[in-house]
TORMAR-951792 format. One line per field, with one value per residue (C-alpha): residue number from 1; x, y, z; residue in three letters. Coordinates in nm, 3 decimals. Example, Ala and Ser with C-alpha at 12.3 -4.5 7.8 and 13.67 -1.06 7.14 Angstrom:
! TORMAR-951792
i = [1; 2];
east = [1.230; 1.367];
north = [-0.450; -0.106];
up = [0.780; 0.714];
aa = [ala; ser];
//
This chain:
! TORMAR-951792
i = [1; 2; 3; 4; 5; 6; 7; 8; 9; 10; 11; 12; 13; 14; 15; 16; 17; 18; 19; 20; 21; 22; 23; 24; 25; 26; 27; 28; 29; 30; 31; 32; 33; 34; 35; 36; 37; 38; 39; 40; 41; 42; 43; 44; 45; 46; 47; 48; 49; 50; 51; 52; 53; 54; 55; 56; 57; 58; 59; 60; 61; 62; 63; 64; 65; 66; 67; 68; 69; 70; 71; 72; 73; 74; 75; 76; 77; 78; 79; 80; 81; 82; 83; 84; 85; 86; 87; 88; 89; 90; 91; 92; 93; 94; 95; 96; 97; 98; 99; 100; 101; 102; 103; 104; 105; 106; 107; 108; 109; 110; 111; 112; 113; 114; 115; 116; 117; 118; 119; 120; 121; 122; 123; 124; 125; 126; 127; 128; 129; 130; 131; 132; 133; 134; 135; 136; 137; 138; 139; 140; 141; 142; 143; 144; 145; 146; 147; 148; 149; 150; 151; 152; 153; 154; 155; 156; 157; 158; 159; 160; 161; 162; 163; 164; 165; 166; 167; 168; 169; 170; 171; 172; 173; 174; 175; 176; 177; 178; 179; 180; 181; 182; 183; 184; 185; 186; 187; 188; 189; 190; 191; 192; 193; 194; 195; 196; 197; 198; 199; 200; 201; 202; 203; 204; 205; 206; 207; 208; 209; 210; 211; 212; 213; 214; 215];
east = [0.000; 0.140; 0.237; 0.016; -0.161; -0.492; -0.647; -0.942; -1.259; -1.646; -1.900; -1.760; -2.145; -2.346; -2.492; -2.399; -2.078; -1.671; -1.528; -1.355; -0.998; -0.857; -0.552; -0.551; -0.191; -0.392; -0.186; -0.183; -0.535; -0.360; -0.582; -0.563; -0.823; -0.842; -1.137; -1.177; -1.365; -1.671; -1.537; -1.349; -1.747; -1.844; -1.786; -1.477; -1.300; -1.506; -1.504; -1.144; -1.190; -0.938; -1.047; -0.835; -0.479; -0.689; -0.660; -0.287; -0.219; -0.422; -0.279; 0.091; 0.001; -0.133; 0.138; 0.422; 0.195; 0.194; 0.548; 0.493; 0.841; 0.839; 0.871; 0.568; 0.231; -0.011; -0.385; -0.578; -0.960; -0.976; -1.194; -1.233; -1.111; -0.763; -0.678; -0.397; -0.290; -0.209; 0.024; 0.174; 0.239; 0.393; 0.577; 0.708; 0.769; 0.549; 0.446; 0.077; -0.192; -0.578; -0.820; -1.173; -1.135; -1.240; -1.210; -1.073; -1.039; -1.404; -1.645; -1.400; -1.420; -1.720; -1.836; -1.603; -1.788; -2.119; -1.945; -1.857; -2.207; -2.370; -2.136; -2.260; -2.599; -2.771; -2.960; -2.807; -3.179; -3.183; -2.915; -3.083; -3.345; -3.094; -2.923; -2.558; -2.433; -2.647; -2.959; -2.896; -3.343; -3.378; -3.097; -3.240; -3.571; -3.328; -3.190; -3.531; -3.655; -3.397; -3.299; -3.081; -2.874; -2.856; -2.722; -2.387; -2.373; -2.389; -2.184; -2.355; -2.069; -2.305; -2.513; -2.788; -2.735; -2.819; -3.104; -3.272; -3.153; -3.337; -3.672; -3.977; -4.117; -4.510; -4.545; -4.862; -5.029; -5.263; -5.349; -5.241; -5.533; -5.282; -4.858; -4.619; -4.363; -4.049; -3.979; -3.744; -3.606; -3.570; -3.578; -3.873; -4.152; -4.463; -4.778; -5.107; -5.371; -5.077; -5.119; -4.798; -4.637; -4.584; -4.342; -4.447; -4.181; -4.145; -3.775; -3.777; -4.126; -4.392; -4.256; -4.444; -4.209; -4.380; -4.235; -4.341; -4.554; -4.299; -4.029];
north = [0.000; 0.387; 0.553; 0.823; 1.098; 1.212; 1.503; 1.635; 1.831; 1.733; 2.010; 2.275; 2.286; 2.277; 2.499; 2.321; 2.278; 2.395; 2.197; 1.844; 1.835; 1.477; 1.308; 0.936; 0.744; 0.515; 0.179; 0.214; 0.331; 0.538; 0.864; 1.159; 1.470; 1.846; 2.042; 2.413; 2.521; 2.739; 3.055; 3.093; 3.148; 3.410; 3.809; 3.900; 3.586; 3.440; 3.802; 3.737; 3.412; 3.324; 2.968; 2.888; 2.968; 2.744; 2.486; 2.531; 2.515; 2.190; 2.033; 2.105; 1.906; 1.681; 1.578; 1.646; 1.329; 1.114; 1.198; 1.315; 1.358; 1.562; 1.310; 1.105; 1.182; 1.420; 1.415; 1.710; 1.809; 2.091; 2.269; 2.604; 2.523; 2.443; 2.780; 2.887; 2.532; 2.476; 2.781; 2.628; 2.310; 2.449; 2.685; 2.378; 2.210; 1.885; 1.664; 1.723; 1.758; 1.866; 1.584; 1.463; 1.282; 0.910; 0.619; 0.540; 0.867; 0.982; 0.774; 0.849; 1.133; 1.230; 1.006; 1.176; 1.498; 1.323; 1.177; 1.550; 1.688; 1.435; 1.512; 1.865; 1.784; 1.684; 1.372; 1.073; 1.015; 1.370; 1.322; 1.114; 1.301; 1.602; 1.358; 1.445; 1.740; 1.898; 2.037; 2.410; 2.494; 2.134; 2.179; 2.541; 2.411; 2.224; 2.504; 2.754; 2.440; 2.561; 2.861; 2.989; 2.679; 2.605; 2.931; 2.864; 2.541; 2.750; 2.957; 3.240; 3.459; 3.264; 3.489; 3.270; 3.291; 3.667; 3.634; 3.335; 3.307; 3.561; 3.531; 3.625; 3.340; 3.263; 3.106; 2.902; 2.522; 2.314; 1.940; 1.669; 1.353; 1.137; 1.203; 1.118; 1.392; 1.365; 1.664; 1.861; 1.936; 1.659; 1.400; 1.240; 1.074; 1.329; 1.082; 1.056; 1.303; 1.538; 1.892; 2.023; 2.371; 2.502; 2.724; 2.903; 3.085; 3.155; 3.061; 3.009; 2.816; 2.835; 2.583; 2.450; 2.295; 2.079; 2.065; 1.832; 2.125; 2.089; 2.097];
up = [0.000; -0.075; 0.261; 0.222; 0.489; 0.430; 0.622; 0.592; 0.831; 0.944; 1.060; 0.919; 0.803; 1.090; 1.305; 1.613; 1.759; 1.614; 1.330; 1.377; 1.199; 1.136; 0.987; 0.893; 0.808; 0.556; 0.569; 0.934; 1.006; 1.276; 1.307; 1.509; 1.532; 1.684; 1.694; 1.641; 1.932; 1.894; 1.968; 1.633; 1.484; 1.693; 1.638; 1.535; 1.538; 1.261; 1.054; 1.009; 0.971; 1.219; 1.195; 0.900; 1.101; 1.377; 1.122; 1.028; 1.407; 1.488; 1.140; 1.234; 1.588; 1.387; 1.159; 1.429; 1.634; 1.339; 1.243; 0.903; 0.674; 0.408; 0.178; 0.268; 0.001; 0.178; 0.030; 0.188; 0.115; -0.134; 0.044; 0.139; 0.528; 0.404; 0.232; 0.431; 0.543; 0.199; 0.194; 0.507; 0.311; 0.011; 0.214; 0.452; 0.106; 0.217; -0.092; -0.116; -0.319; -0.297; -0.364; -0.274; 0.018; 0.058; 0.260; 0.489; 0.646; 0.547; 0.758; 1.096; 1.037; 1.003; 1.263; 1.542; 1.456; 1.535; 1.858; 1.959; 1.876; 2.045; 2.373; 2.297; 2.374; 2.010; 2.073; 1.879; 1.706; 1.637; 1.412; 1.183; 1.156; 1.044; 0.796; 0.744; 0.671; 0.936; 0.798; 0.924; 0.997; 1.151; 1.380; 1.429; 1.584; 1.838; 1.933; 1.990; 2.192; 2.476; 2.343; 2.652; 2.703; 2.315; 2.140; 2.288; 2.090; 1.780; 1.488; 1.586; 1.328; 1.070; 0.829; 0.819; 1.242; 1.187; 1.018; 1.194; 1.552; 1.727; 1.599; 1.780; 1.918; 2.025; 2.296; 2.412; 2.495; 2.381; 2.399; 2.212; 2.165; 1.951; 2.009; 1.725; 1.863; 2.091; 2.349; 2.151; 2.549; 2.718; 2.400; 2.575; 2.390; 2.459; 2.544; 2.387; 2.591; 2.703; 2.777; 2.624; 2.553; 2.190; 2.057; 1.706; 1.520; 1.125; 0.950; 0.645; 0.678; 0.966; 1.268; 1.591; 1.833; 2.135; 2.449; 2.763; 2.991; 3.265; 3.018];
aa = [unk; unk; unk; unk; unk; unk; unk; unk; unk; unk; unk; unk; unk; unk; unk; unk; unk; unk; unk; unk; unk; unk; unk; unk; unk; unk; unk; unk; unk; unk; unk; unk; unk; unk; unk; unk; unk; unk; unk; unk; unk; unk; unk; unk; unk; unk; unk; unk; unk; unk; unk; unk; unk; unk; unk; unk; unk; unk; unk; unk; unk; unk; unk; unk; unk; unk; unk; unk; unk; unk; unk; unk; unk; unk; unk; unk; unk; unk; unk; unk; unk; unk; unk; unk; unk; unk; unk; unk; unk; unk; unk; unk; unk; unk; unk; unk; unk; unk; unk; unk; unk; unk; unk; unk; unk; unk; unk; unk; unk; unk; unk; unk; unk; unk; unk; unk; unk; unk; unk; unk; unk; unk; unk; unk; unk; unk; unk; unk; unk; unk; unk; unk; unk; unk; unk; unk; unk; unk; unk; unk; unk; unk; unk; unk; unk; unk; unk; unk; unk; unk; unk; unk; unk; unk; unk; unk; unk; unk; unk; unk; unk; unk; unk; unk; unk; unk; unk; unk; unk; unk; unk; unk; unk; unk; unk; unk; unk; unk; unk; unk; unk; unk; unk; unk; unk; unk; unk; unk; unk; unk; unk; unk; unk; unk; unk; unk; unk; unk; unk; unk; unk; unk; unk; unk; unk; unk; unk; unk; unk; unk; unk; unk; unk; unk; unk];
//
């Protein structure tokens, strides 16, 4: 097998949580990750976009732990995310190139990202209801469901944060006969013949969010 590195990111695309970094020796399978913590999408931090030296940073720590030479193939995803860690490559003189990235590093990725959201808070069902990437308006009814405790979670630097995270929200209850609906709270199944609280906002479409009533 060619000794070759790949590196690539996961949740760069969703609303909740930083972005998950990872670097996969592939005849080894040996894999190591960083994540860019939250506060490089808020305010000024994300205006400069601040985030991509956060990359070069955790990538260097990266490579240094799987003692990367300079001779050894580097595949890294030609994204957007890796704009300056490509300069930092070239200017390093590593062998790399930009590709699509694949297995093996792809699934581990991606499911480490997962793993951190779901440490976060997101419930592990919730997530396939979002589908992957994380559908930004589904993950946005999460957050209104808890709205004080959630809006940490998020890339509030975002422009679709500025335009949808501090909607006006209606507030009310009613009763539900027949329950097909999980407490977007707690994660609870809601019961048949529950008096529950509703939460009414409009995104980009009309949304009702039920809550348990003690929720």
């Amino acid at each position: 097998m060619i000794n070759l590195i790949q590196i690539d990111d996961s949740g760069s695309g969703s609303l909740i949580g930083g972005t998950c970094i990872g670097a996969m020796r592939t005849e080894t399978k040996e894999y190591v990750y960083g994540i860019i913590p939250l506060e490089f999408y808020h305010g000024d931090a994300f205006e400069k976009k601040l985030y991509l030296d956060k990359v070069v940073d955790i990538t260097r720590s990266l490579l240094n732990t799987l003692e990367v030479s300079k001779n050894e193939k580097i595949e890294i995803c030609r994204g957007y995310m890796f704009d300056k860690l490509r300069l930092f490559l070239k200017e390093n003189q590593y062998n790399f190139s930009s590709t699509s990235i694949k297995e093996p590093l792809q699934s581990k990725i991606e499911n480490t990202f997962e793993e951190y959201a779901i440490s976060l808070g997101l419930p592990h069902a919730f997530l396939n209801y979002t589908k992957y990437p994380f559908h930004f308006h589904r993950l946005l009814r999460w957050v209104y469901a808890d709205y004080d405790n959630r809006v940490s979670l998020c890339k509030t630097g975002w422009k679709s944060w500025k335009k949808y995270g501090n909607l006006p929200l209606q507030l009310e209850t009613t009763y539900i006969k027949y329950s097909r609906y999980n407490c977007l709270k707690c994660g609870n199944k809601i019961n048949n013949n529950s008096k529950v609280k509703v939460i009414k906002y409009h995104s980009n479409k009309p949304n009702i969010i039920y809550l348990h009533l003690n929720c």
